[in-house]
ROSE-4610 file (N, C-alpha, C; in Angstrom, 1 decimal, always signed):
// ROSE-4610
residu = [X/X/X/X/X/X/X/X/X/X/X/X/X/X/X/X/X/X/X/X/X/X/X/X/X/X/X/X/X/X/X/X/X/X/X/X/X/X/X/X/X/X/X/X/X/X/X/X/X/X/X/X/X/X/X/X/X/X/X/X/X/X/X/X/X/X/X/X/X/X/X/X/X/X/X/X/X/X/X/X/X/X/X/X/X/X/X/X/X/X/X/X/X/X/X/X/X/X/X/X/X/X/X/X/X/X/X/X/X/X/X/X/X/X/X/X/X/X/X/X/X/X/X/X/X/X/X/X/X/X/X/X/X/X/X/X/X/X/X/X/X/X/X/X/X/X/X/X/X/X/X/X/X/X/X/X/X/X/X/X/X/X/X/X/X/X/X/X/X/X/X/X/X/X/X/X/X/X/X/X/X/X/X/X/X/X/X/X/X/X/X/X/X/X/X/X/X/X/X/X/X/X/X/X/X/X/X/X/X/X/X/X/X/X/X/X/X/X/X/X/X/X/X/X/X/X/X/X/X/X/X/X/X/X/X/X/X/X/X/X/X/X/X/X/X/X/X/X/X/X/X/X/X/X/X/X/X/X/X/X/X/X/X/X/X/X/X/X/X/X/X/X/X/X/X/X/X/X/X/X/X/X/X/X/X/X/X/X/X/X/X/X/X/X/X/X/X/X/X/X/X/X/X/X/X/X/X/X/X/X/X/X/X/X/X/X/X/X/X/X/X/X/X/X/X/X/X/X/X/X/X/X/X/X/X/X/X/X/X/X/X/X/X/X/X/X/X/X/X/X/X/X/X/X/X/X/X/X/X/X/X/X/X/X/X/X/X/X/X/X/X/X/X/X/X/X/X/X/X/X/X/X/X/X/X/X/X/X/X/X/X/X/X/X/X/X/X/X/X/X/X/X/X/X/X/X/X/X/X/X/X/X/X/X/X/X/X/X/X/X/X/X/X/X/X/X/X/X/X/X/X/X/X/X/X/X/X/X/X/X/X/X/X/X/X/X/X/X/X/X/X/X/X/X/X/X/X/X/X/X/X/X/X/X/X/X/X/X/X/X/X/X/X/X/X/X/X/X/X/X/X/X/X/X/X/X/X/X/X/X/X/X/X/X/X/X/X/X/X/X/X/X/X/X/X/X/X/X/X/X/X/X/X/X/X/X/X/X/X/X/X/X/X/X/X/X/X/X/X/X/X/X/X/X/X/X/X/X/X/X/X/X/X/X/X/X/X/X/X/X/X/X/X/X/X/X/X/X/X/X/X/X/X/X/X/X/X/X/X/X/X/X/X/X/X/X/X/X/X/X/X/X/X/X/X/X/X/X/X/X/X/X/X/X/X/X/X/X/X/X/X/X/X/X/X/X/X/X/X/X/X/X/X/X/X/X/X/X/X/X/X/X/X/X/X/X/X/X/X/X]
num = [1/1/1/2/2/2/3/3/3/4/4/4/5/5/5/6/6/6/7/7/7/8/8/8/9/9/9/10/10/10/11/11/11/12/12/12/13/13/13/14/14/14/15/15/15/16/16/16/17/17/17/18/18/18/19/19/19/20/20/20/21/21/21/22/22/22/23/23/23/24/24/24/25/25/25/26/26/26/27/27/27/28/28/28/29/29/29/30/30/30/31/31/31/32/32/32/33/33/33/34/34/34/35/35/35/36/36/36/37/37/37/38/38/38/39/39/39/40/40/40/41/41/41/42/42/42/43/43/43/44/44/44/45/45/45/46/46/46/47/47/47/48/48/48/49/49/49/50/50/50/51/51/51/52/52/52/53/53/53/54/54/54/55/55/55/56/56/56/57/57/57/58/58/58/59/59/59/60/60/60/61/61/61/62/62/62/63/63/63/64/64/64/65/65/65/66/66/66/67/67/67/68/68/68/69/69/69/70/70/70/71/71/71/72/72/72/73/73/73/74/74/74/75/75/75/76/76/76/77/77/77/78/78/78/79/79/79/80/80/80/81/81/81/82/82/82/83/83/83/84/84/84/85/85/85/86/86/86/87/87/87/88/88/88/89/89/89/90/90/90/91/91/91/92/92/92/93/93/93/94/94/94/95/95/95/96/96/96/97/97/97/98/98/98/99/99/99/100/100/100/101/101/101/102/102/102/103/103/103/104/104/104/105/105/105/106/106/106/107/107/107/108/108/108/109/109/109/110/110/110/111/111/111/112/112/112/113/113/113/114/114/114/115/115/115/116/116/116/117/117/117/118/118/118/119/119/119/120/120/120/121/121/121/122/122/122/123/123/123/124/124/124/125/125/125/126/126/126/127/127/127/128/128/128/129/129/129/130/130/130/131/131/131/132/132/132/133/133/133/134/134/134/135/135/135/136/136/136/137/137/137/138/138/138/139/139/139/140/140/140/141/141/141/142/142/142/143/143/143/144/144/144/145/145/145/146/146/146/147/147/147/148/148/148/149/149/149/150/150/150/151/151/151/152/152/152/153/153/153/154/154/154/155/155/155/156/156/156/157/157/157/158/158/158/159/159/159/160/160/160/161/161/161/162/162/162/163/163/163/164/164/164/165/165/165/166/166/166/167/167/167/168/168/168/169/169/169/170/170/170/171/171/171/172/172/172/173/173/173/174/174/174/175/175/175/176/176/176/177/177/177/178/178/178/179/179/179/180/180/180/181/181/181/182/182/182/183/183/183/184/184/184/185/185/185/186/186/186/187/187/187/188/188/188/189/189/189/190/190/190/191/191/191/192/192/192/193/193/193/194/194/194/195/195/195/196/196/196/197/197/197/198/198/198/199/199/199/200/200/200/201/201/201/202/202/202/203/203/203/204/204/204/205/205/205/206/206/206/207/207/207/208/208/208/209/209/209/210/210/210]
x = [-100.0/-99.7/-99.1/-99.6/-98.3/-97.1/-96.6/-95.2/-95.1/-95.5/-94.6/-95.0/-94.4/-94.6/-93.5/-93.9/-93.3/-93.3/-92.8/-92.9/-93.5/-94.6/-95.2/-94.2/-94.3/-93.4/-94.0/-93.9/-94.0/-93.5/-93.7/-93.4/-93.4/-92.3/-92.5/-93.6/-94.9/-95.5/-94.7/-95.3/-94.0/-94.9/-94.0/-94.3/-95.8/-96.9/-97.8/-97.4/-97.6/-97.7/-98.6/-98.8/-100.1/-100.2/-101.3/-101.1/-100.2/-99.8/-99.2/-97.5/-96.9/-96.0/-95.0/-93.3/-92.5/-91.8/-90.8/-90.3/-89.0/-88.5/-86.9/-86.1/-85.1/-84.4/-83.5/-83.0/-82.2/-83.0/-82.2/-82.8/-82.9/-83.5/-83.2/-83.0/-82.2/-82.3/-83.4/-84.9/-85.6/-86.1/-85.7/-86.5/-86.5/-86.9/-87.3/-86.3/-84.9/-84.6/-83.0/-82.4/-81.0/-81.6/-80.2/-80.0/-79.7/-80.6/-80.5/-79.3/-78.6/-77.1/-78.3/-77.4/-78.0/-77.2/-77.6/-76.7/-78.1/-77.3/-78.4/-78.3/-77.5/-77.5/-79.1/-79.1/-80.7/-81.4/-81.6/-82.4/-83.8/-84.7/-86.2/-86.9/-87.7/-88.8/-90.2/-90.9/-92.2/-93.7/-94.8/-95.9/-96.5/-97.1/-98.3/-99.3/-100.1/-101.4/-102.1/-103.4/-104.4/-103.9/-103.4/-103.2/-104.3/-104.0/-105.2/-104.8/-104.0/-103.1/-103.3/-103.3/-103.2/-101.9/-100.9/-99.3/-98.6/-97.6/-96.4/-95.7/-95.3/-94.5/-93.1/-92.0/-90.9/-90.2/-88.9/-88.0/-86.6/-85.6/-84.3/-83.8/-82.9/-82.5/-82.0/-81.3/-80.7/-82.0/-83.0/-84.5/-85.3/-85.3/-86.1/-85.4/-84.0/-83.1/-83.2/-84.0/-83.7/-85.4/-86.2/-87.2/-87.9/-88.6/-89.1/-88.4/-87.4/-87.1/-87.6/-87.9/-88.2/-88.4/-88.7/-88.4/-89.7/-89.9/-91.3/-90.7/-91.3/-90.8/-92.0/-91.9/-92.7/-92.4/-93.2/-93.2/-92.8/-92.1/-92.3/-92.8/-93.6/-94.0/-94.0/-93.6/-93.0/-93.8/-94.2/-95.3/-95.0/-93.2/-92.4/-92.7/-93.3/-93.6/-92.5/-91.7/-91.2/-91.8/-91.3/-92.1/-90.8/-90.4/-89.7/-90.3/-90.0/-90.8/-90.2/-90.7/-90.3/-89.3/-88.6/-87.5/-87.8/-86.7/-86.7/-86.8/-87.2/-87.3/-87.4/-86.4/-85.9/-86.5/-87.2/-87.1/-88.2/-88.9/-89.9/-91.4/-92.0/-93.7/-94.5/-95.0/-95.9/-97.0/-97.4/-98.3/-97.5/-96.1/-95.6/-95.9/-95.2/-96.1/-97.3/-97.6/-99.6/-99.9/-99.0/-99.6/-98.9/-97.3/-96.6/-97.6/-97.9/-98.4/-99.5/-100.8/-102.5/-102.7/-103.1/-104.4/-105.3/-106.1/-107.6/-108.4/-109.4/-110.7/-111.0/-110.8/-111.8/-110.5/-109.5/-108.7/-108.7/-108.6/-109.2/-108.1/-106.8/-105.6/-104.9/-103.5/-101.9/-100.9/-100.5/-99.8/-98.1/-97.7/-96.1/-95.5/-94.7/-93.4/-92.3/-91.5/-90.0/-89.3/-88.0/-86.9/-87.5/-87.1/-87.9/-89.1/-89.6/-90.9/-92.0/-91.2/-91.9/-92.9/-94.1/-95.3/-96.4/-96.5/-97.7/-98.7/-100.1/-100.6/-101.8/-102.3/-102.5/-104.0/-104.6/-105.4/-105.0/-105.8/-105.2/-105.0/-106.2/-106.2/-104.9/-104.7/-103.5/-102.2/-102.2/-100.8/-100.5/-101.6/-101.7/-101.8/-101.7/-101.6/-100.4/-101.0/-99.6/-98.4/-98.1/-96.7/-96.3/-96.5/-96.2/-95.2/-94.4/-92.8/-92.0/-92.0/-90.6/-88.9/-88.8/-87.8/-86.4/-85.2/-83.8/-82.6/-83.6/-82.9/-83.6/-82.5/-82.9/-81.7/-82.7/-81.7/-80.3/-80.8/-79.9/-79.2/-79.0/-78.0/-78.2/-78.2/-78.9/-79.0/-80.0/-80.4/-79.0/-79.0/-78.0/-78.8/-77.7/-78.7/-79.4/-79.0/-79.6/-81.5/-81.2/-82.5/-83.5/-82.8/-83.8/-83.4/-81.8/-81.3/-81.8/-82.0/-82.1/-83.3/-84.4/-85.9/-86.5/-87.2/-87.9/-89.4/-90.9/-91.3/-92.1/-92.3/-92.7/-94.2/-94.9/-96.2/-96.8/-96.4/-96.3/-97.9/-98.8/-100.3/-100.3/-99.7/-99.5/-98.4/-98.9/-97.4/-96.2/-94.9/-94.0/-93.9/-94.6/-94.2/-95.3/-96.1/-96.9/-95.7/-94.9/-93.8/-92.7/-92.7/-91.5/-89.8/-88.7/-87.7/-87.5/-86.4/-86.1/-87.1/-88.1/-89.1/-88.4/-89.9/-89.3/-90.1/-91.6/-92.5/-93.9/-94.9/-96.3/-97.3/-98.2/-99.4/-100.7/-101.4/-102.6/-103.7/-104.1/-105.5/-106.6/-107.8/-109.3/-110.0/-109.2/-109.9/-108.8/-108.8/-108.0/-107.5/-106.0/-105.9/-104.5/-104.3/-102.9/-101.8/-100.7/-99.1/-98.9/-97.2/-96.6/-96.8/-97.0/-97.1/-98.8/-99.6/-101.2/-101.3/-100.5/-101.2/-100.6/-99.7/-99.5/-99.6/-100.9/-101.6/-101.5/-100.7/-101.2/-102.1/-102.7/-103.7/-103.6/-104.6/-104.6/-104.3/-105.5/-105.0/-103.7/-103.2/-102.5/-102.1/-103.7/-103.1/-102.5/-102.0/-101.2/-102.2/-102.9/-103.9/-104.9/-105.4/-106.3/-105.3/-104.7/-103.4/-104.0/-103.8/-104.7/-103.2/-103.0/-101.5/-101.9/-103.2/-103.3/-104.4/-104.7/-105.7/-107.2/-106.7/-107.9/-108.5/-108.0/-108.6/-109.5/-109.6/-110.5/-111.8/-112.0/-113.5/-113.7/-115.4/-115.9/-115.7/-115.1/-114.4/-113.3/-112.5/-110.9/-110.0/-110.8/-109.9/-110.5/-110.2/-110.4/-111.7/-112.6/-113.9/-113.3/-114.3/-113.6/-114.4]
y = [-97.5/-96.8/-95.4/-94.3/-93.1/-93.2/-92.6/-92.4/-93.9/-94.4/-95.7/-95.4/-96.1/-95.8/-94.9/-94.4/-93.6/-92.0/-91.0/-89.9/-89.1/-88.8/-88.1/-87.0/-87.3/-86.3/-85.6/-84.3/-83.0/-82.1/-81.4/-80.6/-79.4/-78.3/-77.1/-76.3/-75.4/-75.0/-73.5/-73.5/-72.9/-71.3/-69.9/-68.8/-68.6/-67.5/-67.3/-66.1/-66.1/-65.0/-64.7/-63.6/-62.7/-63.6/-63.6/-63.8/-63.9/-64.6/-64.2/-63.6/-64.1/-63.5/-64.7/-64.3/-64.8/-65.3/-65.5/-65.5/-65.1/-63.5/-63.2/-63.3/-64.0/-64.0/-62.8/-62.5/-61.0/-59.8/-58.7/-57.4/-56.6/-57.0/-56.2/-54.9/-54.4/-52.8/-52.3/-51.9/-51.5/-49.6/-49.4/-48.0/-47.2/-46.1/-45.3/-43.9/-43.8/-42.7/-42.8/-41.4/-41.7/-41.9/-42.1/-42.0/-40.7/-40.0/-38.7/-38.4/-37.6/-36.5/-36.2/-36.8/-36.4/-35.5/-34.4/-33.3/-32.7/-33.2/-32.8/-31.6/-30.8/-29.3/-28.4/-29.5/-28.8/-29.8/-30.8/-32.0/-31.6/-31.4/-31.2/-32.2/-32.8/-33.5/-32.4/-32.6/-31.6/-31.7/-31.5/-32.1/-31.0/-30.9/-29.2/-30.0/-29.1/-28.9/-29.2/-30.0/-29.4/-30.2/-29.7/-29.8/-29.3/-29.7/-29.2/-27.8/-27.3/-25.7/-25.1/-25.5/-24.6/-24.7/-24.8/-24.5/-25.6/-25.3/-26.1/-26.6/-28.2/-28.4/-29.1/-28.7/-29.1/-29.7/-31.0/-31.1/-31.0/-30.6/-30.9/-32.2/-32.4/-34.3/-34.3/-33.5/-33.9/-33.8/-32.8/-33.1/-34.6/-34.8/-35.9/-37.3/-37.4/-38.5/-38.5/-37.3/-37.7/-38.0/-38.1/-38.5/-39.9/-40.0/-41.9/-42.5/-43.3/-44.3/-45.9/-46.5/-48.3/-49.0/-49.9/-50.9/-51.7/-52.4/-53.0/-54.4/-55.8/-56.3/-56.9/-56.6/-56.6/-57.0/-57.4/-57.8/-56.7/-57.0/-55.8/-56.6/-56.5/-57.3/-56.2/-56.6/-55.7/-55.8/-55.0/-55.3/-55.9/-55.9/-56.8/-58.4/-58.8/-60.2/-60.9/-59.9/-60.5/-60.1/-61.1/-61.0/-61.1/-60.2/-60.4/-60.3/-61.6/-61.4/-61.4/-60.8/-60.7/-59.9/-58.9/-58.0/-57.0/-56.7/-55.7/-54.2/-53.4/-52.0/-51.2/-50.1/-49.2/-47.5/-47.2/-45.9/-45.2/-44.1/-43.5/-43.8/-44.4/-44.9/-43.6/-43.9/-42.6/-41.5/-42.7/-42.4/-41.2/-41.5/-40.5/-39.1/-38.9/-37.9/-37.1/-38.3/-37.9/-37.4/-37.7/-36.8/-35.5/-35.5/-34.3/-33.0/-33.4/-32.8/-33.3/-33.0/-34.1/-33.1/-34.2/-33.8/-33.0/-32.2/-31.6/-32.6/-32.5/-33.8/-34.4/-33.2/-33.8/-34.5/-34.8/-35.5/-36.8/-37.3/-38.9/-39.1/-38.3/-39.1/-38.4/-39.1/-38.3/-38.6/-37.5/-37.7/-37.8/-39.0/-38.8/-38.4/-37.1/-36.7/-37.2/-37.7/-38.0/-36.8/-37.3/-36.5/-36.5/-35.7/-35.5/-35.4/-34.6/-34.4/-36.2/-36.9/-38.2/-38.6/-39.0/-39.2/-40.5/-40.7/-42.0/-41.3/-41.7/-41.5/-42.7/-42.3/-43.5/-42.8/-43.7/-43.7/-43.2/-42.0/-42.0/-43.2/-44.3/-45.2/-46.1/-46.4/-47.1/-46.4/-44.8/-44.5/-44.3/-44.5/-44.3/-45.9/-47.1/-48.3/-48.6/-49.5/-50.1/-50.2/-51.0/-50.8/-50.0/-49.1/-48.6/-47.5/-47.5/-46.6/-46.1/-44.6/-44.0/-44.8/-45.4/-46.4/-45.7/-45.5/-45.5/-46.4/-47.1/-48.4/-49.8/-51.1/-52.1/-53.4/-54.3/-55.2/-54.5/-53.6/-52.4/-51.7/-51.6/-50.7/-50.1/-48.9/-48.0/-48.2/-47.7/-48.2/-47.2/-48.0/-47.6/-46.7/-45.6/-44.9/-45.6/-46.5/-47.7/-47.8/-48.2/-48.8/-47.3/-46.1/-45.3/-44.3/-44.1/-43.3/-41.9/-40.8/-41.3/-42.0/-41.7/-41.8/-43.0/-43.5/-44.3/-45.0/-45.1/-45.4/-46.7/-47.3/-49.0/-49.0/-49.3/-49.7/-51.2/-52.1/-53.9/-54.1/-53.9/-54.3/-54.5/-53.0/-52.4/-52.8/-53.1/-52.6/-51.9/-52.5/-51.5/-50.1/-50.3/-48.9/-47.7/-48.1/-47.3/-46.2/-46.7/-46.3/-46.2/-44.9/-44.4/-44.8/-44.0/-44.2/-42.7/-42.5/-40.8/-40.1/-40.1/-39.2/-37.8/-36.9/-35.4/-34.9/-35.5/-34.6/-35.8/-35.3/-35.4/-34.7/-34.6/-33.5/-34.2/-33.5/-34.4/-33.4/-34.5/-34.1/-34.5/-33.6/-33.7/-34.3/-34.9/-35.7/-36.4/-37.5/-38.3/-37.6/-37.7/-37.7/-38.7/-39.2/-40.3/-39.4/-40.8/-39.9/-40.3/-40.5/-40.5/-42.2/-43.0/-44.7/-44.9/-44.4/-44.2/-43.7/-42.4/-41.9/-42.9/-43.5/-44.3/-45.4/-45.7/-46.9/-48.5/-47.7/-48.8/-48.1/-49.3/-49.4/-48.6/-47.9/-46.3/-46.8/-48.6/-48.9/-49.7/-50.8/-51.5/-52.5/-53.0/-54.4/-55.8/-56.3/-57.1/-58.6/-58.9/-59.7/-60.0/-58.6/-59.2/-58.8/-58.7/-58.5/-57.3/-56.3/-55.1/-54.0/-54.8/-54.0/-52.9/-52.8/-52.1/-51.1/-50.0/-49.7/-49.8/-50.8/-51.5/-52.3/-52.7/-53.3/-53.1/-51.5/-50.6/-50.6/-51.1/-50.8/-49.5/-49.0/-48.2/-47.8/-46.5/-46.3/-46.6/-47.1/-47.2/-46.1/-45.3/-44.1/-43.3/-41.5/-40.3/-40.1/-38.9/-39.2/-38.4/-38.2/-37.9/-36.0]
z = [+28.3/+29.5/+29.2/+30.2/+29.7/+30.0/+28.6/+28.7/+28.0/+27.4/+26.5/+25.1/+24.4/+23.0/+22.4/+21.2/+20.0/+20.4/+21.3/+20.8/+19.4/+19.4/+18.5/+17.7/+16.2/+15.8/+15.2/+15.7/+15.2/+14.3/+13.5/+12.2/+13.0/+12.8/+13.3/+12.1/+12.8/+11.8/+10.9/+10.1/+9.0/+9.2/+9.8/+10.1/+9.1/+9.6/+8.8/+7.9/+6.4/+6.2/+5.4/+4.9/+3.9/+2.8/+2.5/+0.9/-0.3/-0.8/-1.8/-1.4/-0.1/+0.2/+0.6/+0.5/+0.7/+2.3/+2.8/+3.9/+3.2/+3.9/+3.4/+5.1/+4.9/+5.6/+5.7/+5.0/+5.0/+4.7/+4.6/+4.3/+3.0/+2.2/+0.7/+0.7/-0.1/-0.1/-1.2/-0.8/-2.5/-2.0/-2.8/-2.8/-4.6/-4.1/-5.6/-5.4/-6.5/-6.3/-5.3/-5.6/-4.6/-3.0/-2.8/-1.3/-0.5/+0.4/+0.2/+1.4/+1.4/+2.5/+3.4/+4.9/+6.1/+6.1/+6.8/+7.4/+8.7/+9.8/+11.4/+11.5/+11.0/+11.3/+10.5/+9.8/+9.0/+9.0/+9.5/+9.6/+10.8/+10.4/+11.4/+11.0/+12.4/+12.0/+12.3/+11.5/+11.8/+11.7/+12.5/+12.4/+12.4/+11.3/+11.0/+10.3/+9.8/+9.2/+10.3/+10.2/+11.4/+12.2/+13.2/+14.5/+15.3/+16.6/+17.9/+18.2/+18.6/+18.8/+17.7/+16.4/+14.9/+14.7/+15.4/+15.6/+14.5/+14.1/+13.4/+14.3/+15.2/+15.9/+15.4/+15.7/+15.2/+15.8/+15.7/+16.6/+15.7/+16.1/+15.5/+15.7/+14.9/+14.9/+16.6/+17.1/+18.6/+19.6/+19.1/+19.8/+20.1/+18.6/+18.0/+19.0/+19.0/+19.6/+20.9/+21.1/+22.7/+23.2/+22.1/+22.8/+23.3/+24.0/+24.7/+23.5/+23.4/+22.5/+23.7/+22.6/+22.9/+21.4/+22.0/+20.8/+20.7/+19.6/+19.1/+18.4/+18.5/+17.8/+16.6/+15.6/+13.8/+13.2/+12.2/+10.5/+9.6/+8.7/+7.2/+6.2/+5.4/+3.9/+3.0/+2.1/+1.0/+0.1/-1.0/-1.9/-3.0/-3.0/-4.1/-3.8/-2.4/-2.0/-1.3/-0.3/+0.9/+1.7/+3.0/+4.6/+5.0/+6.1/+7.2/+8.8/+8.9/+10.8/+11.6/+12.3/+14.2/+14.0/+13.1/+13.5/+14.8/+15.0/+16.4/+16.1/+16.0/+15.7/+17.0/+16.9/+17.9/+17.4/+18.2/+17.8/+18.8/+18.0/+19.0/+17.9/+19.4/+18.4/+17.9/+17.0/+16.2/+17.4/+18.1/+19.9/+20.5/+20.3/+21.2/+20.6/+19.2/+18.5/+18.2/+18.4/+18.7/+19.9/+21.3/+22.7/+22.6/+21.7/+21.8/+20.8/+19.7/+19.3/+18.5/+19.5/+18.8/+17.7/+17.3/+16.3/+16.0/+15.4/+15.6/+15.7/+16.5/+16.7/+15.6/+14.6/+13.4/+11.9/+12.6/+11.5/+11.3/+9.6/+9.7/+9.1/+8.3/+8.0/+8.2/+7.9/+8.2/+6.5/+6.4/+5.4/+5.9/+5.8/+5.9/+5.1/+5.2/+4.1/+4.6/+3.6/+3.3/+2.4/+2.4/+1.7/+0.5/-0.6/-2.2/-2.3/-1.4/-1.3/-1.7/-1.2/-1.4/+0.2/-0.6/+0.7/+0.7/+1.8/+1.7/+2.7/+2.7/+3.2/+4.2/+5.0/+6.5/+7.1/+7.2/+8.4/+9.5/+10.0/+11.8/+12.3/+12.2/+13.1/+12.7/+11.8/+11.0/+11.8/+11.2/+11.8/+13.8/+13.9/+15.8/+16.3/+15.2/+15.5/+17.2/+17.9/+18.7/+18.3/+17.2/+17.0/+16.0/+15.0/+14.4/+15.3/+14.5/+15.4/+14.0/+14.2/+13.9/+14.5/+13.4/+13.8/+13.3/+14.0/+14.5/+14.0/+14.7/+14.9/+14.5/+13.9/+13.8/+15.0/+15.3/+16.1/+16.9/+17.5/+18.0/+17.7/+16.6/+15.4/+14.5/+14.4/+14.2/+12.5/+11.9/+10.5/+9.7/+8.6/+7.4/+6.5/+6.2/+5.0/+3.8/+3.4/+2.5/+2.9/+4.3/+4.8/+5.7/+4.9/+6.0/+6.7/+7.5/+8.4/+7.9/+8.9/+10.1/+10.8/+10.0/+10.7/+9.1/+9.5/+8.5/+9.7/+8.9/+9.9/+9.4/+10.4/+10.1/+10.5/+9.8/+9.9/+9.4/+10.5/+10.5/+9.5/+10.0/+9.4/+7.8/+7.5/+6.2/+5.3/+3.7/+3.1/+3.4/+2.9/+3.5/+3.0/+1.5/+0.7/+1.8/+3.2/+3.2/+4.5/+4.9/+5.9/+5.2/+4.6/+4.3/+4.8/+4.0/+4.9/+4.8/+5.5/+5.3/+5.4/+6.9/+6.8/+7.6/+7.0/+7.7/+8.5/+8.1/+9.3/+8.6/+9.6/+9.4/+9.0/+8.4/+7.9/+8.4/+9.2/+9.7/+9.1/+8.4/+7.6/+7.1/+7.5/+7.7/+6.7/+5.4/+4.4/+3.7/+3.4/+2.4/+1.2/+1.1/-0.2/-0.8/-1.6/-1.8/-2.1/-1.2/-1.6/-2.7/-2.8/-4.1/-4.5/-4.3/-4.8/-5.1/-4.4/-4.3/-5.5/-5.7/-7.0/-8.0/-8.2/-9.5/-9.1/-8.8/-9.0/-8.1/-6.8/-5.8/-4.8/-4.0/-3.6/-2.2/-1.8/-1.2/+0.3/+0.8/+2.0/+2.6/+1.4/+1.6/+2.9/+3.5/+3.8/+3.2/+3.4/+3.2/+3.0/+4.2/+4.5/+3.6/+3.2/+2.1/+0.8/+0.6/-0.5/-1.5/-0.7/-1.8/-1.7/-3.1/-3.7/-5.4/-5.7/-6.8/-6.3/-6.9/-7.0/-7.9/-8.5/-9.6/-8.5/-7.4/-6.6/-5.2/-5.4/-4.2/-4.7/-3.8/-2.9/-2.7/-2.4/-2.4/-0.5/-0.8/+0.7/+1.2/+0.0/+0.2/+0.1/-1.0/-1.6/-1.1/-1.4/-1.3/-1.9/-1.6/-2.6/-3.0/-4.7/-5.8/-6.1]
């Protein structure tokens, strides 16, 4: 009859993650290099190269803070082989960027710069992804220079090395070419899913032609 018997017991299913990947419960600090001095009085974020206008658009850090902020909640997988899921990320989505200042019709990637002239490079489609956000903030508090301040951007689909921390601007541009981890020898697209962390492991059409 229903309702008699044994309650069925259930196993909670254990989060999914990529290949080859861990579950971190905390936040490791990994990056390449110091920790770079904010100072907002000379701090610009800026989006040039081919743009739709031709124009160089800029914002100053008190600019940048006051634009559409919201929040996204995402994965980071790290290409050292942690997963962290479902964090909360606060900031302004890359979309907003893209209506402030588009593109030229004919651009197929974006190069992100960070402090030290350090860069990854993205698919439009990748970097105009739903959640991918210029992130501020984590779990409502604003990121620590450790992890990024003031700007760092998260791109969930991707490796984390492909979202910088300490970015400065964008370069949107009409052919591929790799940032600074790409050229030494990881892998140009870096999904996680199919675990393409080298570049010995690209396919024809992964990378820049040559």
């Amino acid at each position: 009859m229903e309702g008699m018997g044994q309650p069925e017991s259930r196993e909670e299913e254990p989060p999914a993650l990529p290949p080859g990947q861990r579950l971190q419960r905390g936040w490791p600090v990994t990056h390449y290099g110091p920790v770079p001095k904010f100072r907002a009085e000379r701090w610009e974020f800026r989006a040039f190269g081919a743009t739709a206008d031709g124009a160089k658009h800029c914002w100053s850090h008190e600019e940048f803070t006051a634009l559409p902020y919201t929040t996204v909640v995402a994965d980071m997988h790290c290409v050292t082989k942690f997963s962290m899921l479902g964090a909360e990320w606060g900031g302004v989505r890359t979309r907003t960027i893209l209506d402030l200042a588009p593109p030229a019709p004919d651009v197929t990637h974006v190069m992100v710069w960070a402090e030290y002239g350090f860069s990854s490079n993205l698919r439009l489609e990748d970097f105009a992804a739903e959640k991918c956000i210029f992130a501020t903030h984590r779990s409502g508090e604003l990121l620590t220079a450790e992890h990024g301040f003031p700007v760092r951007l998260i791109v969930p689909h991707l490796y984390a090395w492909k979202g910088p921390k300490w970015v400065r601007g964008i370069e949107y541009m009409r052919a591929d070419r790799r940032g600074f981890w790409e050229e030494r020898g990881y892998h140009n697209v870096g999904d996680p899913w199919r675990e393409q962390r080298y570049s010995y492991q690209e396919e024809p059409g992964d990378g820049p032609e040559l």
